[in-house]
Every structure is written in structure tokens, then in C-alpha cells.
N, C-alpha and C positions, 0 to 999 in steps of 0.2 A: 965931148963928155962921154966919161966911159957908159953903159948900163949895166944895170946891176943884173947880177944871176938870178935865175926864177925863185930858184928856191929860199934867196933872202928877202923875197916880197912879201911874202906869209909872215915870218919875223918881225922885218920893219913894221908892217901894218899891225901886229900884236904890242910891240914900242911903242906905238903912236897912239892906240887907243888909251894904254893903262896910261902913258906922260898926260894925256889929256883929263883922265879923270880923277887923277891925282887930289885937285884942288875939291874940297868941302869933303874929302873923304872920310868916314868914321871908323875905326876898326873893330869890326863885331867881336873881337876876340874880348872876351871881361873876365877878371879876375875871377878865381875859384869863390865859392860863398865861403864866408868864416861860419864854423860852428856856432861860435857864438852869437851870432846874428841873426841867428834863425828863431823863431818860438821856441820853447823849451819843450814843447811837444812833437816836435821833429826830432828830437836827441837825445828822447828817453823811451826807453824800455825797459822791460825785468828779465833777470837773467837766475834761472830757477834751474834746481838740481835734487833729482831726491835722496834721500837718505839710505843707503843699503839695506837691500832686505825688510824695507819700510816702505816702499814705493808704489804700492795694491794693498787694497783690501783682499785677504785672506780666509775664506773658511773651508777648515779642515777637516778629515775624518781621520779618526783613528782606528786603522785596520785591525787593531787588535780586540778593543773595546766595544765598535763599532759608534762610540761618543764623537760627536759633531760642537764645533768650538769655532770664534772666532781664533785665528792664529795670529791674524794682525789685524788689529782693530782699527788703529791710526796711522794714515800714512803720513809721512814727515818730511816735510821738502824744505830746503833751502833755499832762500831767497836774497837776490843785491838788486839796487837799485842803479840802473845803469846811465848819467845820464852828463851830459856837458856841462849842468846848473849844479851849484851846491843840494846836497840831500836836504838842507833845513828850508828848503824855498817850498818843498809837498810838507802838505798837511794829514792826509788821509790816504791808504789805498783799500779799496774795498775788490774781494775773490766773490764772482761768481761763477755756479756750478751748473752744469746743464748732464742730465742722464738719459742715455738711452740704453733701451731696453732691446735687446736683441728678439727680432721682429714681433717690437709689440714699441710701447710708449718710446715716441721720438724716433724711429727709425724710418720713417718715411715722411715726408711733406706732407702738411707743411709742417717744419720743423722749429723748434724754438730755440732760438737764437740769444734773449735774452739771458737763459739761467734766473737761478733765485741765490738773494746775497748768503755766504755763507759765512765769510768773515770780514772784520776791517784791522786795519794793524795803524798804528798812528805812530808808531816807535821804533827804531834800527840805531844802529851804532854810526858811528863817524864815516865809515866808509859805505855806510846805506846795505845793511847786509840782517837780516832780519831770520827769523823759524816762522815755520808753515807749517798746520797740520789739521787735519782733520778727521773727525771721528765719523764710525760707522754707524753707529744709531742713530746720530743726529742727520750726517749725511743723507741716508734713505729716507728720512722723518718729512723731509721737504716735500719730497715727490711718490710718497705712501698714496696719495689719493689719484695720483697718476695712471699710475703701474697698469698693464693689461693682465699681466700676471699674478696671482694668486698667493702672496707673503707672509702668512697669517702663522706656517709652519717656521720657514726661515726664509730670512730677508735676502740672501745669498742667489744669485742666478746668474750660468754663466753667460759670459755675453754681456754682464752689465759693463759698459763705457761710461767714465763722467769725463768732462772736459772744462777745466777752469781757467778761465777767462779773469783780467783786472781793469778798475779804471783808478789811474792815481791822478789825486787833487793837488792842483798847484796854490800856493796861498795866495795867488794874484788872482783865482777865480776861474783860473782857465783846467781844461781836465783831458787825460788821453784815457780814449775808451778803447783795450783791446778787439773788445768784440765787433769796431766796426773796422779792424784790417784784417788782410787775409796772410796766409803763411804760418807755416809752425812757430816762429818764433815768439808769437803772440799770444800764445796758449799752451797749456800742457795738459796730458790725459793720464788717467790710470785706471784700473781693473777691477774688478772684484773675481781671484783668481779661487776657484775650488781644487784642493789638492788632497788628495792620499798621505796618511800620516803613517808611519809603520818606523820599527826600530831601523839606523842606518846602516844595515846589515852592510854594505859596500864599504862605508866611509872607514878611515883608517890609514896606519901604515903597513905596508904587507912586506914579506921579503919576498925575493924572490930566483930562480933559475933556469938556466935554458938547458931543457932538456933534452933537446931533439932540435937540428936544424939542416937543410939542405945545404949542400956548397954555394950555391949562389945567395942562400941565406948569411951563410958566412961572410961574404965574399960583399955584399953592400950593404948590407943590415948593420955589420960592422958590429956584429953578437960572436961568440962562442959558447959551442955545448960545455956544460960545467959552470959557466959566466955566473954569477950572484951580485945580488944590487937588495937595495929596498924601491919602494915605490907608495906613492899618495896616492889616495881618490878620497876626494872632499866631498860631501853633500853640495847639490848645489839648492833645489828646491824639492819635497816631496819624496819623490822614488827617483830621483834622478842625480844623478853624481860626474865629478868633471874628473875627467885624469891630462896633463901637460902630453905625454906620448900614450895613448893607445895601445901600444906595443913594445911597452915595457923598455924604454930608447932604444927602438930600432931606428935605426940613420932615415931611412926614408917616413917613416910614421907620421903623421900629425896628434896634435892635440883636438879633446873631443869629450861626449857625454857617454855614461852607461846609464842604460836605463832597465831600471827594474820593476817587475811585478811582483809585489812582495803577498801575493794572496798566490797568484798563478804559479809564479816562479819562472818565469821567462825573463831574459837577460838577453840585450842586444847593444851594440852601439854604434853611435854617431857621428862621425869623422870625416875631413875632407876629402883623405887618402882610400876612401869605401874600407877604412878597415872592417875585419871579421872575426870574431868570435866563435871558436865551436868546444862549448866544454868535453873535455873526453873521459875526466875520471875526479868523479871527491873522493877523499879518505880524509874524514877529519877535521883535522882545520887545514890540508892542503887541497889544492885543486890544480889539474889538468887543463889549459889551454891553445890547442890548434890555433894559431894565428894566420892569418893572409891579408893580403891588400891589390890594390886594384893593378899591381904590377905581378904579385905573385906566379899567376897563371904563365903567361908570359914569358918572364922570367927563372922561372920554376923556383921563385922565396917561398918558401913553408919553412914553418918554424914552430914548436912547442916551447912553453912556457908553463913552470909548477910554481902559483904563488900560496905560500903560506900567512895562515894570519898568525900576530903577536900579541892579539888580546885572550889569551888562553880560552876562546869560543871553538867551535867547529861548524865548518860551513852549513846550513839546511840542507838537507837531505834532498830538495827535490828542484833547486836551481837548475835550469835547463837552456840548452841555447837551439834556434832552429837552425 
């Protein structure tokens, strides 16, 4: 009888144990769970978005007047009900709000986790898709007796956080309460934002020209001196405004914010590409600006750019850049 090599002993002997235990074997492998098979409260959630520019409480001032004003009263959010069951099996969803006060009520433990109700919705369309919204007087009215801080002038303070939480009713009696899971998805927050109101001295279309450019401005900027375009800067909020290129489509530019001090006159902006600003000359309704980016130095790109405006104004007199 021949023997066997060593090294099919290991082998055989792994053969021999699994042929052995083969018999009353179970396969721990089980099927995936079905959806449906779960409680209805494993498979729903709210799926909430807010409305533009309706997303915060707002209060403003007006630079010019010096009048203080809610700007956005009511924020407005959209709501779908997101779940495996039909939408006609919930009865109820009730929003609770919880505020904290930037270091003062609710910003440190213990913290109140609850909230107090602020609305209930009993009604959505076929696909469970409902309006959210809530007002600013009534909002602060809840937690007026809270507050560590002093509202008597206006109810407005930055800092203020709320965070609204839901629990929706199933008509079988059973309930999912957000407030006792963790994760953003389970809640959603908004602000009471204090902004600067002044005329959008930025916003508009401008035209514009390169008046002055280095060769290697040429050469990757993918500009020419004489070049003319127009160009957009939209409000975005306040004193702040979005332009698509910063530099007026230079090739390498990004898109970004200016930001304005429309009492100071100071003018700066905010961009991926470190772009720069340096105003050199108003006359007008045109203005003078030095451009660079964070390749400039480098690369020796410097470039001027004269934008005129086309709303027959003239720039203020004392816009400044540092």
C-alpha cells in the first residue's frame, strides 16, 4: 500500500471532519428580511427640504433708515412622507421644537430633549407630500419664559438654534418618535439670522473689459487686453453677493462671494482660487480692478479689469478694497 504525501494529510483530515458533520447540518445563511415584513416603523421617515430663501428666521436692519423689521417671518419647509406602508395607514404627525439660546437657555445640560408641540398636520396628497411652516411670534411665544436673555426690545438674538423633531401616528396605534433616534436625518434645524439691509449696490449686469494684462495673463487666463463680455453678481443674502468667475472668465478663476460693507465701504472676496481684489480707479459708473490669484505671484498673472454699470447709477464714491 502506497502512503500518502504529508502534505495531503491536512486535507484528508479537513474532508473527513466537514463529510462527517454534514448530517443535521443547518445553514445559518437566511434570507434577506422583506420590507414589508417589518413594523411600519422601521420603514418610515420624513423626508423635509426648505423652501429658498424661507429657510431662517430673518431680522433685518435697514442701513439706511436705521428701521429693524422681521425680513422673514415664516420659514417654509417641505415635507413627503417616506415609508414602505401606504400614506392612508398615519393618522397624525405632530413637529416638535426645541430652542437654544446661544449661551444662555438650553445650551448646556441638562438639556431638553423633548421640545414643545408646535404643529400637527393630519392631511398630504397621494404621494404623502405635505407644507411646513412656521411663524416667528408664535415660535419664540413657547419658550418667552425660558429665555436667559432679555426680549422685551426684540425677540431676535444671534445664536438662536431651533431643531424640530416629529412623531407620526399609525392608525394601528403604534408611533415613531424622532426624538428618540440619533442622526440628522431625524430632525432638521434653522436660525434666526440678523442681516444688514442696504440698497444692492453689487447686484446687477455689468459690462465689462480687460484693460491691462501680463503675458502669462494672456497666455492661461485665456483673456485679452481690449477683450469685452458682460457679467452677473446676484444678491445672495444681505451685503453679500455670488459672481459664477470672480475674474470676470479668467480660465483658471473659480466661482465665489463679494462681500460688502455698505456703511464702511470695504469690498472683499471669497473664492477657492484665494482670488483678489484691489480697486485702482472709480470714475462714474466705471471702476478699476487689479486682479490676482493664488497662482499669480508665481506665475507672474496679473490682470486689470474696467467694469461699467448699465443701470445709469455711478459707483459710491468711497468703495474701497484692502
Amino acid at each position: 500500500m502506497k502512503k500518502l504525501p504529508l502534505y495531503m494529510l491536512p486535507i484528508l483530515s479537513l474532508f473527513t471532519v466537514f463529510s462527517c458533520s454534514d448530517e443535521g447540518f443547518e445553514d445559518p445563511v437566511r434570507e434577506a428580511v422583506n420590507p414589508e415584513d417589518l413594523p411600519w416603523m422601521a420603514t418610515t421617515n420624513l423626508e423635509v427640504s426648505g423652501v429658498e430663501e424661507k429657510e431662517n428666521f430673518v431680522w433685518e436692519t435697514n442701513l439706511l433708515t436705521s428701521e429693524e423689521y422681521w425680513g422673514v417671518e415664516d420659514v417654509e419647509y417641505q415635507v413627503a412622507i417616506n415609508s414602505e406602508v401606504e400614506k392612508t395607514n398615519f393618522s397624525k404627525i405632530e413637529f416638535y421644537i426645541t430652542l437654544q439660546e446661544e449661551n444662555g437657555y438650553n445650551y448646556s445640560a441638562p438639556f431638553d430633549y423633548e421640545g414643545k408641540l408646535a404643529a400637527t398636520v393630519n392631511q398630504w396628497n397621494e404621494e404623502g407630500e405635505f407644507s411646513l411652516s412656521f411663524n416667528v411670534e408664535d415660535t419664540y411665544a413657547m419658550f418667552i419664559d425660558n429665555l436667559k436673555f432679555d426680549r422685551s426690545a426684540k425677540l431676535a438674538r444671534a445664536g438662536d438654534l431651533f431643531e424640530v423633531h416629529w412623531v407620526i401616528y399609525g392608525k394601528d396605534g403604534e408611533t415613531f418618535d424622532s426624538r428618540l433616534q440619533s442622526g440628522a436625518k431625524y430632525r432638521f434645524t434653522f436660525l434666526t439670522k440678523l442681516l444688514d439691509f442696504a440698497p444692492p449696490i453689487w447686484a446687477g449686469t455689468y459690462n465689462y473689459e480687460w484693460i491691462e494684462a501680463t503675458a502669462n495673463a494672456v497666455r492661461y487666463g485665456r483673456i485679452t487686453v481690449g477683450q469685452t463680455g458682460t457679467v452677473t453678481i446676484s444678491q445672495v443674502e444681505g451685503q453679500t453677493y455670488y459672481m459664477s468667475n470672480l475674474m470676470f472668465g479668467y480660465y483658471y478663476a473659480g466661482a465665489g462671494n463679494v462681500v460688502y460693507d455698505f456703511l464702511d465701504g470695504l469690498v472683499y472676496v471669497e473664492g477657492s482660487r484665494q482670488e483678489k481684489w484691489h480697486i485702482i480707479n472709480i470714475d462714474g459708473p466705471s471702476m478699476d480692478i487689479a486682479l490676482e490669484y493664488q497662482y499669480s505671484a508665481g506665475y507672474d498673472e496679473y490682470c486689470t479689469v474696467r467694469i461699467t454699470r448699465t443701470d445709469g447709477t455711478d459707483w459710491p464714491t468711497h468703495i474701497y478694497t484692502e
